[in-house]
N, C-alpha and C positions, 0 to 999 in steps of 0.2 A: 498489512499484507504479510503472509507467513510464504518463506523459503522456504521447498524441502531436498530433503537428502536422500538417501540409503537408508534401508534400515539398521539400525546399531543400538547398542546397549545405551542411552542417553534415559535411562530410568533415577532422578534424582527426589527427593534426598535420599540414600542408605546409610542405616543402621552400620555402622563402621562399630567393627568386635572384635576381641583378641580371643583366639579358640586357641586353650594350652590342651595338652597329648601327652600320652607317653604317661611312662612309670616309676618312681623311683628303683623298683628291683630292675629292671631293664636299663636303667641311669639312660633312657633316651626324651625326659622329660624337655617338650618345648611350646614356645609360643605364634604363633600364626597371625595376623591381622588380613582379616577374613571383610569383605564388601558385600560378597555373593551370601547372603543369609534373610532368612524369611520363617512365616509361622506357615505351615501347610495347612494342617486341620487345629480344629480349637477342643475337642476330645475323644480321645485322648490327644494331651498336644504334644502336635509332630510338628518340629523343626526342619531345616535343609540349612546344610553349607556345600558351597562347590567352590573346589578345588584344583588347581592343574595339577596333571600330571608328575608334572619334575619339584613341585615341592618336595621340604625335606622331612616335611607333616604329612603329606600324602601316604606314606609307605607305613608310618604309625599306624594313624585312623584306619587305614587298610588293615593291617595286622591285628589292633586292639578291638577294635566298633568300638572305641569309646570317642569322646571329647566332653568337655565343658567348656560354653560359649560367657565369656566375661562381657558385661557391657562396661563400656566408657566411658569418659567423663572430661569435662575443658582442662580437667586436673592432669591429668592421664594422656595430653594431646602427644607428645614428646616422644611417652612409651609406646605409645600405639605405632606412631609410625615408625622407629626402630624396627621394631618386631616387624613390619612390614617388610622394608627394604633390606633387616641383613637375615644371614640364613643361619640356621641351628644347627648348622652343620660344621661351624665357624668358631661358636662362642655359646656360652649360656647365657642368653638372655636376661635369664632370674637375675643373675648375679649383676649381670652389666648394667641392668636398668635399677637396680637393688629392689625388685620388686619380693614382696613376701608367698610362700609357698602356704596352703591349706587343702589340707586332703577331705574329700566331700566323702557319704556317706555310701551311694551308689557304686560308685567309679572309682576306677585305682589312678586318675591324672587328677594332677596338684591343681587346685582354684585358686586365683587372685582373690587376694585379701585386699587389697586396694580400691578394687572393684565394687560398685555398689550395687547389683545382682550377680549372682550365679546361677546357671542352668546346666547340671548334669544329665548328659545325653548318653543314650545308646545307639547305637548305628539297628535301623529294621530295612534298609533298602538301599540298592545304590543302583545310580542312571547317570550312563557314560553317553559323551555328548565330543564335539570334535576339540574343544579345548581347556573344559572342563569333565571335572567327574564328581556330580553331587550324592552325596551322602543325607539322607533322610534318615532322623534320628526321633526318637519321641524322650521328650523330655521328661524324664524319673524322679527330680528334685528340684527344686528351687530353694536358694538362699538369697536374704534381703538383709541389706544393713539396717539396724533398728534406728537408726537416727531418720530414714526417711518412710518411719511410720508414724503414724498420730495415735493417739490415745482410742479412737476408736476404731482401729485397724486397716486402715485407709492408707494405701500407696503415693507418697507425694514424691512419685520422682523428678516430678518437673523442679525441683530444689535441688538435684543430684548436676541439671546442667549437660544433659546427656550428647554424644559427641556423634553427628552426623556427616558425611561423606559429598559432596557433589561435585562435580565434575574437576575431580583431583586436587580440591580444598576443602580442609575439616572447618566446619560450624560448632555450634552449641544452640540447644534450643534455649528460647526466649523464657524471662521468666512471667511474663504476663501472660496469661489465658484467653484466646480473644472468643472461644466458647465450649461449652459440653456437649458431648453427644446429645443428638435430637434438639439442640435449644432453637435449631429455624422452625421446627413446630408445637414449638413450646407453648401450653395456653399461658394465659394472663394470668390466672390466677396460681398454676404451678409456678411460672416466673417470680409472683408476688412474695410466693411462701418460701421459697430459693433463696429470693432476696435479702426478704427478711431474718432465716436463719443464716446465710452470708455476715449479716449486719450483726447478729448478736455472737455471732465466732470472731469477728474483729473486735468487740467492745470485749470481751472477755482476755482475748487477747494481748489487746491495751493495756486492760487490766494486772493481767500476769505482769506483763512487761515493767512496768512501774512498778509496783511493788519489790523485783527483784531489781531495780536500780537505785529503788530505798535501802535496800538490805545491805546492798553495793555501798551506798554511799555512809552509813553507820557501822558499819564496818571497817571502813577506811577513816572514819574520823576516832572511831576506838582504839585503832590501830596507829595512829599518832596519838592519840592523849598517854595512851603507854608508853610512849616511846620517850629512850632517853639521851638527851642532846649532850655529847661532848664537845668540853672549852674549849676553843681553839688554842694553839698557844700564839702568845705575841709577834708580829712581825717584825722585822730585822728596823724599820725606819721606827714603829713605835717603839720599839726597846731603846734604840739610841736616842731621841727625844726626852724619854724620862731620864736616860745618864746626864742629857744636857741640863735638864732641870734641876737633878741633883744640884751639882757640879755647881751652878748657879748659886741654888742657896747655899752652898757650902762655904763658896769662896768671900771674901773681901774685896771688891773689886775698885771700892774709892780710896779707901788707905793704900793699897799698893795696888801695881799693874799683877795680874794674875800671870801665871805662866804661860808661856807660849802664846799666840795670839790674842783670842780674847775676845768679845763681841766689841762691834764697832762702835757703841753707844759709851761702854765701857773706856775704849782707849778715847773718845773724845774728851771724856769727863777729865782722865788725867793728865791732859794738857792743859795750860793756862799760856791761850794765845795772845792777852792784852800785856805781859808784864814783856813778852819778846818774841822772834823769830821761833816757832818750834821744830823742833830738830826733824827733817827732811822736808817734802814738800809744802804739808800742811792741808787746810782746807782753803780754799778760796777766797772766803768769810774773813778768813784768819789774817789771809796775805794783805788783803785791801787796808784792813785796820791796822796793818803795821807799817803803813808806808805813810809818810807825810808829803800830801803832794802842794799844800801849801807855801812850804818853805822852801822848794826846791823841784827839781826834776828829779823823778827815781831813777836809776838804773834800767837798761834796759830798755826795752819798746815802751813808749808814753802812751798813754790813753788817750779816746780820741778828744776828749772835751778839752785837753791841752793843746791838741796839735789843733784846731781850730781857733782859738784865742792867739797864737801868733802868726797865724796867716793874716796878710795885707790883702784886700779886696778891692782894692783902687782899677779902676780901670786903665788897664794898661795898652803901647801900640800893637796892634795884629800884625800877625805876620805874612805874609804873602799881600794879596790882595787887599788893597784898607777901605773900612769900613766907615760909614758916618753914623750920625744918631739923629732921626727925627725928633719934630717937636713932641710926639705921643710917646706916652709913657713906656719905656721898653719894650719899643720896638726899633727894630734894627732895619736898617732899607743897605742893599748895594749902590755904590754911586760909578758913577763913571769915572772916565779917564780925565775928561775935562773938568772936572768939579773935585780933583783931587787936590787938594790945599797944601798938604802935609810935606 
């Protein structure tokens, strides 16, 4: 079930455009972001934009009859709407959005170079309306960027991304096609031959394609076998590792203690811990083999297999509460107060 309204302008999608004005000799050169635009007749073809009143492009287009309408792109969403919202009466535009100036062939206002078409216009008519004022113009030139022609002069804007308007949020058209003029009464056999040359512009295609990412990739393996690799120099750890190695085979480390430290396999070798005590701690090793625990007790805390050899294990009286001993083998029972013997 549909709700309705009032009538109002709920016409979606639009062509969202940036119409520049104005002249370099006049320095009143600006840019507009225009909704209200359409193709009137197809030839000679006659455009429309409309305008309010209190624009600051109004009083141009009024004064010049010129414009040139820029189309848009997903690239371009940013500038578009800038241009829309502040006024050229403020700022330049060009410069704020850094967009690039090109003077067309027709018309004395600068064309976006940005832009992936231009359409220099002339004003042939104007129709005043309560809150617009459209400007019917017939378009004198056309400019197309050459990257979205094909070899057989075919317009592929749908690869441009073009930026459309509805109900106060910018789009982009799709890049899928979902058909061509007239294909709902398309016969079978136009379909067939459509398809088939379809089929062999992809297989060429492909073709292209590959080829230039063979070239890509021998290219780039050329471009390393040329090339030439500098040594690195040594890190600070591998440099001091081979001083250590020097150093190593340099020294004498069994006839005498090297200076200063020394490795610790080094200072073991020059000790001789069997003929006595060596001078400071020692190794562990060292300490056990100099102690005679045969003949005596060492100095100091005894080991444990000493202090268990002269422990007595006799069972001796409990204290507190006494105990007796069953006939089974170790185990212990409490007895009473009357069977207390002791």
């Amino acid at each position: 079930m549909k709700k309705s309204f009032k009538g109002s302008a709920l016409l979606a999608p639009l062509p969202v455009v940036m119409v520049s004005c104005g002249s370099k000799e006049k320095n009143n050169e600006n840019i507009i972001t225009i909704g209200w635009t359409g193709i009137i007749n197809s030839s000679p073809a006659i455009t429309y934009v409309s305008i309010r009143p209190e624009r600051y492009s109004h009083d141009i287009i009024e004064e010049s009859g010129e414009f040139v309408i820029n189309l848009t792109t997903g690239a371009l969403a940013k500038e578009t709407d800038f241009c829309g919202v502040k006024s050229g009466r403020d700022l330049d535009k060009f410069k704020e959005m850094g967009l690039t100036k090109e003077y067309g062939e027709e018309v004395s206002c600068p064309m976006i170079v940005e832009s992936p078409v231009n359409l220099e216009c002339k004003v042939i008519g104007k129709q005043t309306f309560n809150t617009h004022d459209m400007y019917m113009a017939e378009i004198v030139k056309v400019h197309v960027d050459e990257t979205y022609i094909d070899d057989k002069g075919k317009f592929n804007l749908d690869k441009a991304r073009l930026l459309s308007y509805i109900h106060g949020e910018y789009f982009t058209t799709s890049k899928l096609a979902l058909g061509k003029f007239g294909y709902s009464i398309m016969k079978p056999k136009t379909k067939k031959r459509l398809n088939k040359t379809a089929h062999e512009e992809r297989i060429a295609k492909n073709k292209e394609k590959r080829e230039k990412n063979k070239n890509l990739e021998l290219d780039k393996s050329a471009k390393y076998k040329d090339r030439t690799y500098k040594v690195n120099k040594p890190t600070k750890a591998a440099y001091s590792h081979s001083v250590r190695e020097d150093r190593r085979e340099a020294g004498n480390y069994k006839s005498s203690k090297p200076e200063g430290r020394g490795y610790r396999s080094d200072r073991k070798e020059n000790r001789d811990y069997k003929s006595g005590k060596p001078e400071g701690r020692g190794y562990r090793s060292d300490r056990r083999e100099a102690r005679d625990y045969k003949f005596g007790k060492p100095e100091g805390r005894p080991y444990k297999s000493n202090e268990y050899e002269e422990k007595d294990y006799r069972p001796k009286k409990p204290v507190g509460r006494p105990f007796k001993l069953d006939g089974s083998v170790g185990k212990v029972s409490r007895i009473s107060k009357s069977d207390n013997k002791f």
